[in-house]
Legacy VTK file of the C-alpha trace (Angstrom):
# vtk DataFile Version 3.0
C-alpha trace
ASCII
DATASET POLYDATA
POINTS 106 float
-18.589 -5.905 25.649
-15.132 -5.064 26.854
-12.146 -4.203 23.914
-9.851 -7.154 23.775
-6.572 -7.467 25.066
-4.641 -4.945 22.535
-1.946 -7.624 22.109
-4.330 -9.892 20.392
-5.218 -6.512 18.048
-1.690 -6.243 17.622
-0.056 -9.484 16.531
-3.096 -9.799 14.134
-2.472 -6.689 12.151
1.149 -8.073 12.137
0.281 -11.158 10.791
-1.918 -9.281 7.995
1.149 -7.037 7.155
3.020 -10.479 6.642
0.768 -11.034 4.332
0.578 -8.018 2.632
4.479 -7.679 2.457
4.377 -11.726 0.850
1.879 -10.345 -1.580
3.968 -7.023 -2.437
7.108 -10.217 -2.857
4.948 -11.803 -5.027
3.893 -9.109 -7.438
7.268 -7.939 -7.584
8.636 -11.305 -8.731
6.194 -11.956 -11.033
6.799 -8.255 -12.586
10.652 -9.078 -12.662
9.922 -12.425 -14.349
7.905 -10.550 -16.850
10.526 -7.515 -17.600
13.436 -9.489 -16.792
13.663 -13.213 -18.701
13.423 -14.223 -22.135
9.630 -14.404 -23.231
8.804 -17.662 -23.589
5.696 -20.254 -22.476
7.462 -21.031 -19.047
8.009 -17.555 -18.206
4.368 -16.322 -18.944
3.240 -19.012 -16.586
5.640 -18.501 -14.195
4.478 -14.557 -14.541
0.948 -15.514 -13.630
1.370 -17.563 -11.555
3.261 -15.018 -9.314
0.692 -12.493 -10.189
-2.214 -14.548 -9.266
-0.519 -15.815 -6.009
0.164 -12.047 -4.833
-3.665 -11.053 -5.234
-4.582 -14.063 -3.574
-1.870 -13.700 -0.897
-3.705 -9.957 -0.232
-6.984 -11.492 -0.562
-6.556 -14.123 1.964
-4.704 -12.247 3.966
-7.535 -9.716 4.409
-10.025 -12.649 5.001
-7.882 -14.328 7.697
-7.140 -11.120 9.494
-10.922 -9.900 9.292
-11.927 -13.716 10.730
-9.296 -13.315 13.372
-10.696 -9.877 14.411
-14.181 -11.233 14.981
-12.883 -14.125 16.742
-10.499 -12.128 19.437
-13.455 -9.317 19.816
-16.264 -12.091 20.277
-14.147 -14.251 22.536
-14.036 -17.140 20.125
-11.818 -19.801 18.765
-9.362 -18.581 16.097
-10.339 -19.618 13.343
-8.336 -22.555 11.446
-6.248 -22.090 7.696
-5.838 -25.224 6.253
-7.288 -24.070 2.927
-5.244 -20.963 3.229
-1.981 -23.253 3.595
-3.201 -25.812 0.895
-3.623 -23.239 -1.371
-0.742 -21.028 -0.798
1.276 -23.978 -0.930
-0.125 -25.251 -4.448
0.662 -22.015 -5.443
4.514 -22.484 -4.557
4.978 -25.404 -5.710
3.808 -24.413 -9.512
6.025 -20.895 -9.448
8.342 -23.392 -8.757
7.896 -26.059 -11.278
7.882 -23.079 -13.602
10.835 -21.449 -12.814
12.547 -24.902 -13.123
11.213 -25.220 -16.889
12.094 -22.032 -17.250
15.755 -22.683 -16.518
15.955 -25.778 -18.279
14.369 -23.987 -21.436
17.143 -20.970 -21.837
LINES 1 107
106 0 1 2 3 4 5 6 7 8 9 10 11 12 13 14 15 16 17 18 19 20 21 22 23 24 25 26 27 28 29 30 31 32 33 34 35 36 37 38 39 40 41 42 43 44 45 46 47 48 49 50 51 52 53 54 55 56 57 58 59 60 61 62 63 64 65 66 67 68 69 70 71 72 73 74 75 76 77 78 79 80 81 82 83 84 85 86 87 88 89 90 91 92 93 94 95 96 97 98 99 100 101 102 103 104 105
């Protein structure tokens, strides 16, 4: 089996650094939520739910990157993220419902 185009290699491990560096984002807010606001409900949740969005960000950045490897090397369709999206989107959309209450409470 021939190595694939290096390009394809390439813009993969790009695409999993994007990841990584949204995850790194993520942590980081969620620790600046934590050290930064008033303790209160809102801000716990928002806390987690930046914290839990960062390891998932890594985690399914990993998994997409490691799917996308086997599919350029084998010669294969790329493989679709709809759940990735769904989920990462979810995951948006309740930081940001939190940070809202979070606003409106102090």
């Amino acid at each position: 089996m021939a190595d694939p185009d290096i390009r394809f290699t390439l813009a993969n491990e790009r695409t999993f650094l994007a990841w990584v560096r949204t995850a790194i984002g993520l942590v980081a807010a969620g620790v600046a939520v934590f050290r930064l606001l008033e303790e209160s409900a809102a801000t716990t949740v928002l806390t987690l739910v930046l914290l839990v969005a960062g390891a998932l960000a890594g985690c399914i950045g990993y998994a997409h990157f490691r799917g996308a490897d086997r599919a350029i090397r084998r010669g294969d369709t790329m493989p679709t993220s709809t759940i990735t999206v769904t989920v990462m989107t979810a995951a948006v959309l309740v930081a940001a419902v939190a940070a809202a209450v979070s606003v409106l409470v102090s």
